[in-house]
C-alpha positions as CSV (number, residue, x, y, z in Angstrom):
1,X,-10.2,-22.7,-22.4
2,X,-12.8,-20.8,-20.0
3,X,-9.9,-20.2,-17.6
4,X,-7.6,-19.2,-19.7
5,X,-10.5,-16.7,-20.9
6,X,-10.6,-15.9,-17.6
7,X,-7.3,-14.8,-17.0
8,X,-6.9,-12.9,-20.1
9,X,-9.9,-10.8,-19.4
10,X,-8.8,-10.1,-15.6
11,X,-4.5,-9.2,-16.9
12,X,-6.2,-6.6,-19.1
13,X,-8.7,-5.3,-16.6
14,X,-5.4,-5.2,-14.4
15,X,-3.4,-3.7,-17.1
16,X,-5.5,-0.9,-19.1
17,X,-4.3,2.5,-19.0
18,X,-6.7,5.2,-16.9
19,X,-7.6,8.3,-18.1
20,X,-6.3,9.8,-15.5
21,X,-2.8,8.1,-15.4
22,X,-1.0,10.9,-17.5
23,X,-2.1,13.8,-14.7
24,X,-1.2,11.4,-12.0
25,X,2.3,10.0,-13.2
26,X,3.3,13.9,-13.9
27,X,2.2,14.8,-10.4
28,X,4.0,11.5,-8.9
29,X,6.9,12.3,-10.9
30,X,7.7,15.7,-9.4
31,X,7.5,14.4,-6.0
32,X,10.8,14.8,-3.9
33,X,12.2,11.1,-4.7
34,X,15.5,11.4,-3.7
35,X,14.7,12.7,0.3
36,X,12.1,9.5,0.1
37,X,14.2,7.0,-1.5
38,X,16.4,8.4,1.8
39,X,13.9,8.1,4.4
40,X,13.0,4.7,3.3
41,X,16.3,3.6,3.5
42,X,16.9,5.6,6.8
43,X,13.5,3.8,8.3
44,X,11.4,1.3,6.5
45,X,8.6,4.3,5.6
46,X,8.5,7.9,4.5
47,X,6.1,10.5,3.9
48,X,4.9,11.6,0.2
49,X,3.0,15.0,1.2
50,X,-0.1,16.3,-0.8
51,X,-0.6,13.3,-3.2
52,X,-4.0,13.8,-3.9
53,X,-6.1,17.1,-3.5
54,X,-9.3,17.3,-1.2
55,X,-11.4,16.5,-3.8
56,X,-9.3,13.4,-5.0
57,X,-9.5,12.8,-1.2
58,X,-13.5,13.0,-1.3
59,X,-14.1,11.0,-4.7
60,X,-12.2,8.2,-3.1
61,X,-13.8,8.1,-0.1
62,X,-17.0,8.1,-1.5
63,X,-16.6,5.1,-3.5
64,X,-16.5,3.1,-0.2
65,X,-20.8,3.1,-0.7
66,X,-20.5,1.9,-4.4
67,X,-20.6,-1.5,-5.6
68,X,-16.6,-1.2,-6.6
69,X,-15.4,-4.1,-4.5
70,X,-14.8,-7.6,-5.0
71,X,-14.7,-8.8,-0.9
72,X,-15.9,-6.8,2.9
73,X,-14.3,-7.3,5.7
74,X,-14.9,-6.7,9.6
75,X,-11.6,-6.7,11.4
76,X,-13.4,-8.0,14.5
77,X,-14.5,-11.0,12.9
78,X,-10.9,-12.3,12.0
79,X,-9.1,-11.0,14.9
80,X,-7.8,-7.7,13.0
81,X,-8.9,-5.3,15.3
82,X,-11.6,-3.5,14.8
83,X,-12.9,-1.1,12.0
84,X,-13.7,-2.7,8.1
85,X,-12.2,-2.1,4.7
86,X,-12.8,-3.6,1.1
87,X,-11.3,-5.0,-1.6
88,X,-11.2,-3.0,-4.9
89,X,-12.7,-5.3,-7.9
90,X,-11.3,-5.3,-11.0
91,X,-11.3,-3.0,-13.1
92,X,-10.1,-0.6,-10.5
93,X,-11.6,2.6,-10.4
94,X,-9.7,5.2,-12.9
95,X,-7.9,7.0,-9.4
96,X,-6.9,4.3,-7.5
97,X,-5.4,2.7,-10.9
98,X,-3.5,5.5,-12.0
99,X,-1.8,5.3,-8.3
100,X,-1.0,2.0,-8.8
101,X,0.4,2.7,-12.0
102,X,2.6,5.6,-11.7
103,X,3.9,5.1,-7.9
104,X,5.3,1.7,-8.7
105,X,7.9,3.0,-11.5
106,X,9.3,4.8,-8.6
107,X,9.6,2.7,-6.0
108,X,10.8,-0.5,-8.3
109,X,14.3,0.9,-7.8
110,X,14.2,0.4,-4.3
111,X,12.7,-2.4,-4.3
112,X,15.4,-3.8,-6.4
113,X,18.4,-2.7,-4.4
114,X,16.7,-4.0,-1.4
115,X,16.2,-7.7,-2.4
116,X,19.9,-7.8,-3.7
117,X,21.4,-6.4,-0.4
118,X,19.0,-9.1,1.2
119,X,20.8,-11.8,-1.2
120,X,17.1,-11.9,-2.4
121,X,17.3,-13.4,-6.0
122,X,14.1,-11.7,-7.2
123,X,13.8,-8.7,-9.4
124,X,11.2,-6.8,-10.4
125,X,10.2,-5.5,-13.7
126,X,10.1,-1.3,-14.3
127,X,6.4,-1.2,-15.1
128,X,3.8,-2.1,-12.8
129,X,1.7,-4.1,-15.8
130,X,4.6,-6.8,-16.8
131,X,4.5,-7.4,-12.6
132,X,1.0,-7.6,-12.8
133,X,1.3,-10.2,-15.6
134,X,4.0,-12.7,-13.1
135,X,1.4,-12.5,-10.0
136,X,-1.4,-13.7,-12.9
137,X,1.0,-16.4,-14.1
138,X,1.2,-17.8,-10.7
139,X,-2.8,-17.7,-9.9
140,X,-2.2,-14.6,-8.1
141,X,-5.0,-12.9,-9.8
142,X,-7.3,-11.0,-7.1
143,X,-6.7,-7.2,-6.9
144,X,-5.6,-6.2,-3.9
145,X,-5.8,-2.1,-3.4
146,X,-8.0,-1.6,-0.7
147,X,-10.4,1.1,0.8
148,X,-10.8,1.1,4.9
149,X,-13.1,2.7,7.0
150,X,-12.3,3.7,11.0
151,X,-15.3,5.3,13.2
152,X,-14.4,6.0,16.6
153,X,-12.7,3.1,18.6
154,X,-11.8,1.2,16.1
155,X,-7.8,0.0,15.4
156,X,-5.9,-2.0,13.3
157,X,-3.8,-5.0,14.7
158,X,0.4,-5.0,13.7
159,X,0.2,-7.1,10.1
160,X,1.8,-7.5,6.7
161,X,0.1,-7.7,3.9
162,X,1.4,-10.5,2.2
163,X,-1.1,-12.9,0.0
164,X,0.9,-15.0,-2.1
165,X,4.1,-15.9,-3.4
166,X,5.0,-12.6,-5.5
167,X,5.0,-10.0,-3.0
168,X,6.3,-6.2,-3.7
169,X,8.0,-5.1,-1.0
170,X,6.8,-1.7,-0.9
171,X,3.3,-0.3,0.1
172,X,1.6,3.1,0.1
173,X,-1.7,4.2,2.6
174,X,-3.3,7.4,1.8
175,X,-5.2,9.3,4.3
176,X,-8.5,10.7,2.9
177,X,-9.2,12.4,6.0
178,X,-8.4,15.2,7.8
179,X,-6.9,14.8,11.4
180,X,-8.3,17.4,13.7
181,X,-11.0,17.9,11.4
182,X,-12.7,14.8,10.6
183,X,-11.4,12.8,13.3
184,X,-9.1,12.4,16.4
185,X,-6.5,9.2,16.9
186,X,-6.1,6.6,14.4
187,X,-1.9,7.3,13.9
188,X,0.0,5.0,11.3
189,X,2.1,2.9,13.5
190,X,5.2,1.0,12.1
191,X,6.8,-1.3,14.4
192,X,10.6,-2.9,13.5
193,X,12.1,-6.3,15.0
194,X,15.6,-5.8,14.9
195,X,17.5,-9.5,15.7
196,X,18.3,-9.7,19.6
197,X,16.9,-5.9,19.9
198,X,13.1,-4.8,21.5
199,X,10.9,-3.5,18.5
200,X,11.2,-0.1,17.6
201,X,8.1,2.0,17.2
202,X,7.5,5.0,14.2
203,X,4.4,7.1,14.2
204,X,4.1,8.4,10.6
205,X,1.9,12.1,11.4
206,X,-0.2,12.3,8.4
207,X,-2.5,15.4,6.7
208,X,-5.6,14.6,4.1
209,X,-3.9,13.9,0.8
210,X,-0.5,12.6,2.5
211,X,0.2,8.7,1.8
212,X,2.7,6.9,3.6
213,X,5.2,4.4,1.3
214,X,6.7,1.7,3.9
215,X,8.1,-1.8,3.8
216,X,5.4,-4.8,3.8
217,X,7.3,-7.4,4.8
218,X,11.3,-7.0,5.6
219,X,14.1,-4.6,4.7
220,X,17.9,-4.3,4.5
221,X,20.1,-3.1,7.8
222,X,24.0,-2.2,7.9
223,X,25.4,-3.5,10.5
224,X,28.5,-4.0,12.1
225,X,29.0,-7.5,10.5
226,X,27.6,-6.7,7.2
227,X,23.5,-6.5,6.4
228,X,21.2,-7.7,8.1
229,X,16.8,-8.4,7.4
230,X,14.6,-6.5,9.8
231,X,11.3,-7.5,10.0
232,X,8.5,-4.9,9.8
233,X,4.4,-5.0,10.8
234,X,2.0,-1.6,10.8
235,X,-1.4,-0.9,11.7
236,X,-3.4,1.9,13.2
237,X,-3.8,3.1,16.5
238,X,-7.2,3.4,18.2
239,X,-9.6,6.4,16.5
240,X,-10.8,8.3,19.4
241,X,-13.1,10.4,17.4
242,X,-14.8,10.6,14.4
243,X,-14.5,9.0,10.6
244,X,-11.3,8.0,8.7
245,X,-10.9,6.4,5.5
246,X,-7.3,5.2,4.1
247,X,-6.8,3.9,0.7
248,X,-4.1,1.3,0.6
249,X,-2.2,0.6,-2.8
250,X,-0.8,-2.5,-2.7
251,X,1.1,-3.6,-5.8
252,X,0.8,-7.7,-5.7
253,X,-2.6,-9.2,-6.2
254,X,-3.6,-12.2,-4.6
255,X,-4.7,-16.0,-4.5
């Protein structure tokens, strides 16, 4: 009874609508979907320019010193690289919710077309809170949008960011930062592993208030044969100068 308590407090903490979600979905929604959709399919990422303003940048980024998260962790101690982030606790803060939220409606489609050119069985839902709901059903119940922190010399290792069975195959980082400005280095890197092919590399140039959407795990290829999986891993190159912070939205929670 206590865990089922649990749960049901935790799916609606998950679930609840911010106050900022109407600003936010309107803002998402007049985003250039088509030309992203294309890049996506083109490259396993693509560029959504001027998602949040400076100042969403700055209230974000400022959260990383509030007692918002539910885990810390130092890349060095786990082999990760090196650099920290943190694990949003539910409930998320009204932003980073509202991102979650309205991105997902967007990028469902995708998602969707992927897995069945894959030969992948699962679907996804078209609202992020009845996905949500299938990660609780299957003890997946740990939020898992997070907030990272890079000063200078610190990287992130090539990874995927997969914590359970239920995993949406698309992800979005958003730089809070400003290259140039507030620090030097620390490039998204994407790397491919095409079958019987060397990796191929993609360095995603970001500004403050960009995010990049890319695959977590695998995506669809046409080849000569028909289509193929290619697998996909990103991280961050080394920060040569200076402060970043990245918030990453991932849609699946975890065990």
């Amino acid at each position: 009874m206590i865990a089922a308590t649990r749960t049901a407090v935790r799916r609606a903490a998950a679930t609840t609508a911010p106050p900022q979600l109407d600003a936010i979905t309107r803002h998402v929604d007049a985003m250039p979907w088509p030309e992203i959709t294309g890049e996506l399919d083109a490259g396993g990422c693509a560029a959504i320019r001027d998602l949040l303003t400076p100042d969403e940048c700055a209230e974000v980024a400022a959260l990383y010193d509030r007692d918002v998260f539910r885990s810390h962790i130092v890349m060095a101690r786990h082999g990760f690289g090196r650099g920290e982030y943190k694990y949003f606790s539910y409930p998320l803060p009204d932003l980073v919710s509202a991102l979650r939220t309205a991105l997902y409606p967007r990028l469902a489609p995708t998602a969707n077309r992927w897995n069945e050119a894959m030969g992948i069985e699962v679907r996804y839902p078209d609202d992020h809170a009845s996905f949500v709901a299938r990660c609780h059903d299957a003890g997946q119940t740990r939020p898992t949008p997070l907030l990272l922190r890079y000063v200078a010399g610190d990287y992130n290792c090539l990874h995927q960011d997969l914590y359970g069975e239920h995993v949406f195959p698309l992800q979005v980082a958003i730089l809070l930062s400003e290259p140039g400005r507030d620090f030097e280095g620390g490039e998204f890197v994407l790397t491919e592993q095409r079958p019987r092919m060397q990796s191929r590399a993609e360095v995603v140039p970001l500004r403050q208030g960009d995010a990049v959407v890319f695959a977590v795990h695998h995506r669809p290829v046409q080849g000569t044969r028909g289509v193929y999986r290619v697998n996909l891993r990103h991280g961050v190159s080394r920060l040569r100068a200076g402060r970043r912070h990245t918030v990453g939205i991932i849609f699946h929670d975890a065990r």
